[in-house]
C-alpha positions as CSV (number, residue, x, y, z in Angstrom):
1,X,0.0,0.0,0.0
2,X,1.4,3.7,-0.9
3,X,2.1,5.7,1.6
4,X,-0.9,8.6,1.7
5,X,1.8,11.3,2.1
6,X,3.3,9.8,-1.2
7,X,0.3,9.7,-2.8
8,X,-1.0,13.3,-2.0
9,X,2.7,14.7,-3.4
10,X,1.9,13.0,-6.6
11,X,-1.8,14.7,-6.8
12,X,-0.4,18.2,-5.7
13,X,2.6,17.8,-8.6
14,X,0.0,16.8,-11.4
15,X,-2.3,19.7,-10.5
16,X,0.3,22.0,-10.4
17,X,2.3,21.5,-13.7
18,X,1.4,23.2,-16.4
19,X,1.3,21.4,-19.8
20,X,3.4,23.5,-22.2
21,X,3.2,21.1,-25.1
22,X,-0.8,20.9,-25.5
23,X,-0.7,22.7,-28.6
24,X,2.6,21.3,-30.4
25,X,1.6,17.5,-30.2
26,X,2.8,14.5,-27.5
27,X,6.3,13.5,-27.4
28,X,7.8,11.4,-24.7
29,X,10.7,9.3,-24.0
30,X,9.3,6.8,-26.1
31,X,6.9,7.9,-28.1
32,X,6.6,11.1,-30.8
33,X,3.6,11.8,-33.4
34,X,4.7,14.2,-35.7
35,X,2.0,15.3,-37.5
36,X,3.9,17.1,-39.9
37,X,5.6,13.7,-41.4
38,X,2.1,12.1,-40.8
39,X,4.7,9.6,-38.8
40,X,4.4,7.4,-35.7
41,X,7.7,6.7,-34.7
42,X,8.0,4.2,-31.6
43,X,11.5,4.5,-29.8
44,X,11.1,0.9,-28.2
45,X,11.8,-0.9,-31.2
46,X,12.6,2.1,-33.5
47,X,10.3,0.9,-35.4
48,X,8.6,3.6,-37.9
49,X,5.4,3.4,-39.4
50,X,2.8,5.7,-41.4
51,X,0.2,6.3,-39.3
52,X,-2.3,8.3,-41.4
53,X,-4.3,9.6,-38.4
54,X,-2.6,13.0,-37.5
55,X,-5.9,14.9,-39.6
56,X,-8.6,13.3,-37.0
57,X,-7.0,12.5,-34.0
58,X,-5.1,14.4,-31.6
59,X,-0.9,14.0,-31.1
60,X,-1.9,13.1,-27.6
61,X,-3.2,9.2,-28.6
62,X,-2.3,9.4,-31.7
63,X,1.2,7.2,-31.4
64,X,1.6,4.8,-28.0
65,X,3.5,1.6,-29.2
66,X,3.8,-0.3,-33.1
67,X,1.8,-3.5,-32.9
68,X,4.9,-5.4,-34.5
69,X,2.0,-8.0,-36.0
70,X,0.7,-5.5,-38.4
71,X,2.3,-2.1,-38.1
72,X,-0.5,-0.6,-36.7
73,X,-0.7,1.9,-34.3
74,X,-2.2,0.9,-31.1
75,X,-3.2,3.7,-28.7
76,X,-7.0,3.5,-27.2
77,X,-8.0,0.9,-24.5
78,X,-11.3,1.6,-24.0
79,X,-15.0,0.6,-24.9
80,X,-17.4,1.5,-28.1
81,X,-18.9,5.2,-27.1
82,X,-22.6,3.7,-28.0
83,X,-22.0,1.0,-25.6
84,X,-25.4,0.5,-23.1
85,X,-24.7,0.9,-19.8
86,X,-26.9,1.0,-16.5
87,X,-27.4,4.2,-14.7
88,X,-28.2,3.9,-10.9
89,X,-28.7,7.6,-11.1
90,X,-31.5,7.3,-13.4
91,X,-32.3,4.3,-13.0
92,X,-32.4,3.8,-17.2
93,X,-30.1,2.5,-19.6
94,X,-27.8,5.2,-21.4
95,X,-24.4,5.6,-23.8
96,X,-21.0,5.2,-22.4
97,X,-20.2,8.4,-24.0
98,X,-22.9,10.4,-21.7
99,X,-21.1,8.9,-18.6
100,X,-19.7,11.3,-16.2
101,X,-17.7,11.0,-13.1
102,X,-20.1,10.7,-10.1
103,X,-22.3,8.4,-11.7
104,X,-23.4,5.2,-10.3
105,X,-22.9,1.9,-13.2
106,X,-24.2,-1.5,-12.4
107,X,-21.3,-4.4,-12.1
108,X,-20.7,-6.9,-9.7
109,X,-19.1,-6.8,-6.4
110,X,-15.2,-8.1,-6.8
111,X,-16.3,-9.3,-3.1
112,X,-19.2,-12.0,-3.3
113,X,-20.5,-11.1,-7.0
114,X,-23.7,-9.3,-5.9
115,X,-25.0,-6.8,-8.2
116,X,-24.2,-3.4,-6.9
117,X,-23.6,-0.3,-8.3
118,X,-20.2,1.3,-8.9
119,X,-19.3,5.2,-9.0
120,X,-17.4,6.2,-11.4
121,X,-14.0,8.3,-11.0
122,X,-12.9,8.7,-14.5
123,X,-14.0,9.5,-18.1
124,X,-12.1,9.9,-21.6
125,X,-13.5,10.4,-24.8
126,X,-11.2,10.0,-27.8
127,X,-11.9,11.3,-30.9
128,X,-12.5,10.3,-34.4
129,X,-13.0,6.5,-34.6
130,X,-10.5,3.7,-33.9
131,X,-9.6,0.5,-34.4
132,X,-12.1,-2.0,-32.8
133,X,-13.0,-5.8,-32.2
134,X,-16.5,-6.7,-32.6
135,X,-17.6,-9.5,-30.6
136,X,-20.6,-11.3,-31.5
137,X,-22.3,-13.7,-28.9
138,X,-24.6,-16.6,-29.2
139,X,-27.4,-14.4,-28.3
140,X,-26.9,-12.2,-31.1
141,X,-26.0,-9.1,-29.1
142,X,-22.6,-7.6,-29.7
143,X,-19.7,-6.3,-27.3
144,X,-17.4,-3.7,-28.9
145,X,-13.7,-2.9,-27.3
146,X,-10.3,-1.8,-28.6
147,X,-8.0,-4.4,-29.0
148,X,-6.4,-4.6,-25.8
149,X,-9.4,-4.2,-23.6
150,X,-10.0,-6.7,-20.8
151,X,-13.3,-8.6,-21.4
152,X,-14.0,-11.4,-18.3
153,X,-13.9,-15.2,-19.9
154,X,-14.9,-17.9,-17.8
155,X,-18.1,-19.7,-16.7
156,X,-18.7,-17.3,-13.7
157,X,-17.9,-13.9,-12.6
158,X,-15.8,-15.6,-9.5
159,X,-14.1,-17.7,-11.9
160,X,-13.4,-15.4,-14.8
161,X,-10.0,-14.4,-16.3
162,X,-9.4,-11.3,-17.6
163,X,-8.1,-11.6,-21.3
164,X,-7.7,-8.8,-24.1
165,X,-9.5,-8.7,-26.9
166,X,-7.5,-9.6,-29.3
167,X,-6.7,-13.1,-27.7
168,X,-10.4,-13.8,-27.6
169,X,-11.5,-16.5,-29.6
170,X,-14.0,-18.0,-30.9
171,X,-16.2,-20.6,-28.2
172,X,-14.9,-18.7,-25.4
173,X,-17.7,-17.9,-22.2
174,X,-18.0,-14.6,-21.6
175,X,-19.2,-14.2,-18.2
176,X,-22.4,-12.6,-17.8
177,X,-24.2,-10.8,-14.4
178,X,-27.1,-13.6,-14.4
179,X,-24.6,-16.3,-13.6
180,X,-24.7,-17.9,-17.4
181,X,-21.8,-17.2,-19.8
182,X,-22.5,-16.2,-23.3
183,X,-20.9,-18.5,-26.0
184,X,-18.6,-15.8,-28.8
185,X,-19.4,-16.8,-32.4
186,X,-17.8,-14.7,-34.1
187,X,-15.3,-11.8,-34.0
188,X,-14.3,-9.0,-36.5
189,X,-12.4,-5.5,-36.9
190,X,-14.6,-2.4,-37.1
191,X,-13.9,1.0,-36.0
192,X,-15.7,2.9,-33.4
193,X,-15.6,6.1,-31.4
194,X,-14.5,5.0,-28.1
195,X,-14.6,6.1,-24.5
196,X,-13.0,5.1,-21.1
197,X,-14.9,4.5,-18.3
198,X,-13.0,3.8,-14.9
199,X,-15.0,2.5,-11.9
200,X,-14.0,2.1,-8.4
201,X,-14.9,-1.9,-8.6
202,X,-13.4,-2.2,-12.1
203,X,-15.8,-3.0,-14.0
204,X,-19.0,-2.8,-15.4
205,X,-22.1,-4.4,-16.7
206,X,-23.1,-4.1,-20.1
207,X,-26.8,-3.9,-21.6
208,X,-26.7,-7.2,-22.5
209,X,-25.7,-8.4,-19.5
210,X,-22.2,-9.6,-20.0
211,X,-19.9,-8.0,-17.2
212,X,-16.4,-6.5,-18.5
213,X,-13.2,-4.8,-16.9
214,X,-12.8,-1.1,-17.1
215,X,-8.9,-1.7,-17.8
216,X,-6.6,-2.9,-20.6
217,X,-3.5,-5.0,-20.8
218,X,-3.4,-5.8,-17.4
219,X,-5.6,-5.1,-14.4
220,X,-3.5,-5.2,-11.8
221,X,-0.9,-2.8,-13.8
222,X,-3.3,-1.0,-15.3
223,X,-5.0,0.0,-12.1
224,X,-2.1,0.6,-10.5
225,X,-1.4,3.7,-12.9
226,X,-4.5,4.9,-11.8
227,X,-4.4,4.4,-8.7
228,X,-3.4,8.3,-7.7
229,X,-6.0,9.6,-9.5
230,X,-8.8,7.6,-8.1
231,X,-7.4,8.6,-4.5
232,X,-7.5,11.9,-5.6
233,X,-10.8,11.7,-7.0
234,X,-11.9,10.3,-3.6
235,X,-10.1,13.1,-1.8
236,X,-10.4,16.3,-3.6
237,X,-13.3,15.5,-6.2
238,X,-13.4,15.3,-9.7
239,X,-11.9,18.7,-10.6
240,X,-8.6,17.3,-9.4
241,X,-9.1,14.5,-11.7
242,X,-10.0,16.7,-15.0
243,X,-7.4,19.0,-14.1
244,X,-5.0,15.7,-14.6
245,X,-6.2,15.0,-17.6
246,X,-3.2,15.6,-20.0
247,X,-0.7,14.1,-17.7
248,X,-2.6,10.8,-17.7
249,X,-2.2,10.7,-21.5
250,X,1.8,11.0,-21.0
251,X,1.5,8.5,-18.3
252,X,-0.5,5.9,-20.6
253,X,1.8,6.0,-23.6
254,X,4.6,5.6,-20.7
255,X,3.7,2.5,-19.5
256,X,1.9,1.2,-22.4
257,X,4.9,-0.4,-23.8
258,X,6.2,-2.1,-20.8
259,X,2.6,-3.6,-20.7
260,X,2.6,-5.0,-23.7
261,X,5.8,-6.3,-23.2
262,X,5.1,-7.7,-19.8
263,X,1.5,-9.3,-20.5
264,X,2.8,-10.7,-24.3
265,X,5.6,-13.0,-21.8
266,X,2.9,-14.2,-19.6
């Protein structure tokens, strides 16, 4: 456990820099979009590769590692912005895109796998549409996520396994909130807006009942990174956490790398 003291100097410093860079693109120790080139240039593997997405999205996401298997650039770990979610708060079913923090989403309890409802300390919205895996399910329903979004395989919630998408395959479970599992039959690539939506259980229920994680990659790393923020959420509200906004964005295409590197030796 981090020392509170720790903790609270990381939320003072992220509140207090001032992003410089916001208008000239992201660069980091790893990473560079140069949207003059039209480039993504990965400093991993110095790898190089056109990435034809400078005019719609922003140098911020634009660029976070090279998917070696196909050159593409991977950046947004996050759900389809038109996914259903349900609303404690209004007690209806609404968009992912329309979720703000301080709502209430239905999930199951990490603790004994009751239904309860989550609140949620963090929202992103990317724009322009990205790369997606569509996920059909023997019930004809649909579950949209980038490619390295955690969905929950298993035959129930207490024993599911979180696995990206892109490792899902066909005949896999999904774990669903009414105790079943829903059988995929097929999977394809699409594109889709997409948002992230971070609760304080860690996931979330979908309308078609199939329960997901709210990370990528890895949950344990992946919550870890955002870890500060939700304290800070908790402590100072969700200013703190907007206000942190473009530093999260320089700490995801930090770590991103190491992720992929770490979960692709598991």
């Amino acid at each position: 456990m981090m020392r509170p003291t720790f903790v609270l100097a990381v939320i003072v410093t992220l509140l207090r820099l001032d992003p410089t860079n916001a208008n000239r693109g992201f660069s980091s120790r790893f990473c560079q979009c140069d949207c003059s080139t039209d480039e993504c240039i990965n400093y991993n593997d110095s790898q190089r590769t056109s990435a034809n997405v400078c005019s719609s999205f922003s140098c911020q996401t634009a660029c976070a590692r090279v998917d070696s298997a196909n050159g593409r650039c991977v950046t947004r770990d996050c759900i389809a912005a038109d996914s259903v979610l349900f609303s404690c708060k209004s007690q209806s079913y609404v968009t992912a895109d329309s979720i703000v923090p301080g709502d209430h989403i239905r999930t199951l309890s990490s603790k004994d796998g009751s239904s309860v409802c989550s609140e949620v300390f963090y929202t992103f919205a990317h724009k322009g549409a990205s790369h997606a895996f569509e996920v059909e399910l023997e019930d004809s329903s649909k579950v949209t996520v980038s490619d390295s979004h955690l969905l929950y395989v298993g035959s129930s919630f207490e024993s599911r396994k979180a696995q990206m998408a892109k490792n899902i395959q066909i005949g896999d479970m999904l774990v669903s909130s009414d105790g079943s599992a829903k059988k995929v039959i097929s999977i394809k690539d699409t594109a889709s807006e997409l948002v992230n939506v971070l609760t304080m259980e860690g996931s979330i229920e979908l309308g078609n009942g199939v329960v997901i994680s709210t990370h990528s990659f890895h949950e344990t790393l992946y919550s870890a990174v955002f870890y500060p923020i939700k304290l800070a959420y908790e402590w100072i509200g969700a200013p703190a956490v907007k206000k942190a906004e473009p530093y999260l964005l320089e700490v995801e295409a930090l770590f991103k790398p190491y992720f992929a590197m770490i979960v692709d030796s598991m």
